[in-house]
Every structure is written in C-alpha cells, then in structure tokens.
N, CA, C and O atoms as a DFTB+ gen file, in Angstrom:
276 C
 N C O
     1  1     -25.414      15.319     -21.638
     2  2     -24.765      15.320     -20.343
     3  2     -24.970      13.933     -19.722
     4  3     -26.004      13.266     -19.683
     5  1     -23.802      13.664     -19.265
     6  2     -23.628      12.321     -18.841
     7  2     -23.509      12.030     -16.823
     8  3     -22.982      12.785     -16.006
     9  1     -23.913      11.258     -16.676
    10  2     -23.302      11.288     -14.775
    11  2     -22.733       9.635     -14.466
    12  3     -23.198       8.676     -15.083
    13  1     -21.766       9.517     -13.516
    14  2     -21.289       8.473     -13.239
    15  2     -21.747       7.941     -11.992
    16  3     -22.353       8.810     -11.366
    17  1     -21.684       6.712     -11.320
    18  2     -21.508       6.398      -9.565
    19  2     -21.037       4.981     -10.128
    20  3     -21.040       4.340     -11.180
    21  1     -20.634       4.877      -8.811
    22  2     -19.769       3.131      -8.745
    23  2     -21.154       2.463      -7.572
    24  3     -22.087       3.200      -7.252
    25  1     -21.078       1.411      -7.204
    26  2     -21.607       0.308      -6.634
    27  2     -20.697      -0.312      -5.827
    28  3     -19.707      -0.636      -6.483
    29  1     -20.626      -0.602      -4.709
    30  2     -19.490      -1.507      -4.583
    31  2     -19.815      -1.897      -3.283
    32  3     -20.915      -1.591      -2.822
    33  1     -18.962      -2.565      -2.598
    34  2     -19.233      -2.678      -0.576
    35  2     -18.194      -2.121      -0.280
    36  3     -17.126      -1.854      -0.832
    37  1     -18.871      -1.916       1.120
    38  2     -18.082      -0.872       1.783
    39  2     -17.012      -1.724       2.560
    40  3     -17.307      -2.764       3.149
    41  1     -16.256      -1.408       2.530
    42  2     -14.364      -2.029       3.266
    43  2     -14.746      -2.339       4.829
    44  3     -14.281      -3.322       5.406
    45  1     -15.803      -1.237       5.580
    46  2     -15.891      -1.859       7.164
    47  2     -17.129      -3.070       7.208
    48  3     -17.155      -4.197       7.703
    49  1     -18.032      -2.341       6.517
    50  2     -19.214      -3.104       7.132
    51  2     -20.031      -4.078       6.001
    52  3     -20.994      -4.811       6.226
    53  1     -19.196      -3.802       4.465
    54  2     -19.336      -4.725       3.107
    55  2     -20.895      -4.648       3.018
    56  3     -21.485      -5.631       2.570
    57  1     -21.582      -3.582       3.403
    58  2     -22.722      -3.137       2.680
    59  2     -22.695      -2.730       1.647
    60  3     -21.734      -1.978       1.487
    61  1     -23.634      -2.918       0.344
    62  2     -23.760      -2.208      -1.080
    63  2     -23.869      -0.949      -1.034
    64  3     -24.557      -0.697      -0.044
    65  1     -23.512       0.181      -1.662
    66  2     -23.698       1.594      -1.713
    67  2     -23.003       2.214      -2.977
    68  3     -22.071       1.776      -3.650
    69  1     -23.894       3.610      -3.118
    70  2     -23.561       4.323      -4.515
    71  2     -22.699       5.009      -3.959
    72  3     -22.730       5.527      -2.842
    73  1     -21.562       5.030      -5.079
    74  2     -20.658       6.092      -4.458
    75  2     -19.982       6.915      -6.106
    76  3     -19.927       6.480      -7.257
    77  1     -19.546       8.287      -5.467
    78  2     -18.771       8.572      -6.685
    79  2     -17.090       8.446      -6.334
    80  3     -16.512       8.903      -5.348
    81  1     -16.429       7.562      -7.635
    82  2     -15.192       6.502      -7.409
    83  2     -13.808       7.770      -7.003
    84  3     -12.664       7.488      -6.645
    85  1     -14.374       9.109      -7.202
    86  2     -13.238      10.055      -7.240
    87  2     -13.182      10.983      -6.107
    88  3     -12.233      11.670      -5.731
    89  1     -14.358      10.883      -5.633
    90  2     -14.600      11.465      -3.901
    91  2     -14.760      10.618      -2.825
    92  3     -14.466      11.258      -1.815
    93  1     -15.031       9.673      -2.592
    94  2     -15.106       8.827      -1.649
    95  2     -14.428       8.742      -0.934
    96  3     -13.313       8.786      -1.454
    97  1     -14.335       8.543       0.866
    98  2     -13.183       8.315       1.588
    99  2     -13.229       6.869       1.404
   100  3     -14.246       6.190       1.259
   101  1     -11.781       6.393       1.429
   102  2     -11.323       5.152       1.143
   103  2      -9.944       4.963       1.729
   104  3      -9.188       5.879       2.052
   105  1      -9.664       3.452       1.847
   106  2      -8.590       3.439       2.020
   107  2      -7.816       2.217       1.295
   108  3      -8.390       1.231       0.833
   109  1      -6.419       2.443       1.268
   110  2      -5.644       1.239       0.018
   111  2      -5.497      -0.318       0.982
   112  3      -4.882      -0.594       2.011
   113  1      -6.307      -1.034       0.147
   114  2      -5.590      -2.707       0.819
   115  2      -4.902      -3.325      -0.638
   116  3      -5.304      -3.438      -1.796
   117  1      -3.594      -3.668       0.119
   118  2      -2.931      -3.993      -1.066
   119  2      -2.768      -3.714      -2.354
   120  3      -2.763      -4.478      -3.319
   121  1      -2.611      -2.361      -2.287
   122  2      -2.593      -1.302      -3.462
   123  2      -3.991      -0.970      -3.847
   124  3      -4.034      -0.188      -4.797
   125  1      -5.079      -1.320      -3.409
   126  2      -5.919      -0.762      -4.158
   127  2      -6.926       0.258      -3.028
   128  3      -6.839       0.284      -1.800
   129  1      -7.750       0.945      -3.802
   130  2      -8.234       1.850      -2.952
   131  2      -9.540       1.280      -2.689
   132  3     -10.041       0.770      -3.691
   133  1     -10.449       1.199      -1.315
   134  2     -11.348       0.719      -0.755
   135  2     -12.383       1.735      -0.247
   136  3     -12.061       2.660       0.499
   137  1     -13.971       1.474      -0.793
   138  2     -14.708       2.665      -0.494
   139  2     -15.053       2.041       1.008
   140  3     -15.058       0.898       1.466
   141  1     -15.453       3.888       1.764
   142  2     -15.993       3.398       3.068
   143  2     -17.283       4.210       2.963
   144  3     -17.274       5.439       2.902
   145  1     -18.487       3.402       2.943
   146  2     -19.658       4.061       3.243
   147  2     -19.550       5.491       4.378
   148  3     -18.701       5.746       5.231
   149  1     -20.803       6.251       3.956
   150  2     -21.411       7.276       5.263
   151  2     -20.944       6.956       6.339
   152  3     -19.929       7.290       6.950
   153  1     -21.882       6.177       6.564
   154  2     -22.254       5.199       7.577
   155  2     -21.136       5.099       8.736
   156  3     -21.144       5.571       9.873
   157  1     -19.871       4.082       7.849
   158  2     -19.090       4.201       8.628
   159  2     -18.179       5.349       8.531
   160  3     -17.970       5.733       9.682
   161  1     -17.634       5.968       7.807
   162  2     -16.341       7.099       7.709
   163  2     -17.520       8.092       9.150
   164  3     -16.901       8.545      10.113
   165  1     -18.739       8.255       9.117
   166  2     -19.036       9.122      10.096
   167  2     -18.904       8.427      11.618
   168  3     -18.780       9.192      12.575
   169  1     -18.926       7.165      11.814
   170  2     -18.823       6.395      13.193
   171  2     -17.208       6.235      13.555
   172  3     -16.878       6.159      14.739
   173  1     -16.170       6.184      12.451
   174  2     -15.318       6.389      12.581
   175  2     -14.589       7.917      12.814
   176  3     -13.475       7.892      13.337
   177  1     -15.053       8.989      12.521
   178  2     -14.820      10.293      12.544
   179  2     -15.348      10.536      14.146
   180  3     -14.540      10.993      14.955
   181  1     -16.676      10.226      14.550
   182  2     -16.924      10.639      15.864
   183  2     -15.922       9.708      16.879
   184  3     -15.645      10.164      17.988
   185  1     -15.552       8.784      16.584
   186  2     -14.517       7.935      17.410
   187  2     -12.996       8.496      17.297
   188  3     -12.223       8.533      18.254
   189  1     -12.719       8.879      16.126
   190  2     -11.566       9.796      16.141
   191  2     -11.026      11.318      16.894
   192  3      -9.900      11.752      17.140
   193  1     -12.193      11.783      17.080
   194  2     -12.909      13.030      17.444
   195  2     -12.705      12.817      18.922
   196  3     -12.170      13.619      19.688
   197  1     -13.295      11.412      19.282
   198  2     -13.377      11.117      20.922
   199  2     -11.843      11.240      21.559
   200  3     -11.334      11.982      22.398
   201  1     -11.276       9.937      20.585
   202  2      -9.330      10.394      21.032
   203  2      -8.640      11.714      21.038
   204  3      -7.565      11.907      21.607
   205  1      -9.437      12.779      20.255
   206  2      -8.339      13.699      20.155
   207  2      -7.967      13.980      19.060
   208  3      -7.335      15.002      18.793
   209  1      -8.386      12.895      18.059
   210  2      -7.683      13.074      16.588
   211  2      -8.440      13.904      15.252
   212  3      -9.629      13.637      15.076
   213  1      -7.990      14.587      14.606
   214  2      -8.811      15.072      13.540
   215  2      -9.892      14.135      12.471
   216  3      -9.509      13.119      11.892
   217  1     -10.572      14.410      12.413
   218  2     -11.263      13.848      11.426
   219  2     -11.252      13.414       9.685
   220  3     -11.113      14.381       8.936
   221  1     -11.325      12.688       9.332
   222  2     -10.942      12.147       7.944
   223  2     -11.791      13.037       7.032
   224  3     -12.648      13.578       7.731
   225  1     -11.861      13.284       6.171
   226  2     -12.219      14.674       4.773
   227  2     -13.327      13.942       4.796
   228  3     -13.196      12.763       5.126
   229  1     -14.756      14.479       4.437
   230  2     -15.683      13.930       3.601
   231  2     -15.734      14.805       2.267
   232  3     -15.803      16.025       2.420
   233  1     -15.708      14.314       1.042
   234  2     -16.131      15.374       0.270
   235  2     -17.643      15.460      -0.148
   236  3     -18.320      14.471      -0.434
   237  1     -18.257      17.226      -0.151
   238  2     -19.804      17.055       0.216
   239  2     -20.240      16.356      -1.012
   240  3     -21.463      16.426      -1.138
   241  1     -19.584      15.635      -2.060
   242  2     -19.763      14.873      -3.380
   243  2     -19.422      13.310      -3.102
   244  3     -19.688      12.402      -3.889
   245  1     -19.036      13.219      -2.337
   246  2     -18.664      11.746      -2.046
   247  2     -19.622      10.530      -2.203
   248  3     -19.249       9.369      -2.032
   249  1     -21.024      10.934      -2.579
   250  2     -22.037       9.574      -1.916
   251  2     -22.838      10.610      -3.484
   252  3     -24.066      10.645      -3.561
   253  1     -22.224      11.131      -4.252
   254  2     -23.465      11.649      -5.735
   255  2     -23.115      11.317      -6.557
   256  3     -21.937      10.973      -6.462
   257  1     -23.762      11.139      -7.973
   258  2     -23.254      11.073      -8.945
   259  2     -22.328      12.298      -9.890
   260  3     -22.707      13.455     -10.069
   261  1     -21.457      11.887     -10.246
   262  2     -20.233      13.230     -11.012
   263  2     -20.306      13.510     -12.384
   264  3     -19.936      12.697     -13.230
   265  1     -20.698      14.460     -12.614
   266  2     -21.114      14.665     -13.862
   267  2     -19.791      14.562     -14.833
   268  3     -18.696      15.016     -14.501
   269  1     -20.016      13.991     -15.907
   270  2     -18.938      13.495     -17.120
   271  2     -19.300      14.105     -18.278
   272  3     -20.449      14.544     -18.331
   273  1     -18.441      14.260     -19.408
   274  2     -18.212      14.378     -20.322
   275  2     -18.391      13.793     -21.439
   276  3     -17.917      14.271     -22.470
C-alpha cells in the first residue's frame, strides 16, 4: 500500500504545505489549478460568510495523504 501528497505554496500567502493534489481547494491561474492552504481557504470562507456568500467546499481529505494503488 502506497500514499501520495504534493508540496507546493499556497496561491494566497505562498507558504509551503502538504496537500493531497485531488482534494484541495484551489483555484485556475492561467489554466492551471492553484493550491490554497487551510489557513487561507478558512480566512477566506469566514469573510465570505461575513458578505452573505456561501462558503467554498473543504474536502475533510484535502490537507492528507491519498492512498494509491
């Protein structure tokens, strides 16, 4: 049994963090998809929350490693 995570910085605040590459909230810059740490997707969710607006998905796998094949 095998497990995966990516490494990468995060798109707001370009801190290092483990992430798994298939749950993560992210978003596309110039076609590609961009991880957003905890950190921020949760400071951004309570600010969304403040306007009125729904909150962005976390998946409860988003920040683990995914088990592979």
């Amino acid at each position: 049994m095998a497990y995966m995570f990516v490494t990468g910085p995060c798109l707001t605040c370009g801190k290092i963090f483990s992430f798994n590459p298939n749950k993560v909230p992210s978003l596309r810059v110039n076609g590609v998809r961009e991880p957003i740490c905890e950190t921020c997707i949760t400071l951004a969710n309570k600010e969304r929350e403040r306007m009125g607006n729904a909150p962005h998905p976390i998946h409860p796998e988003a920040y683990e490693a995914e088990e592979v094949e």
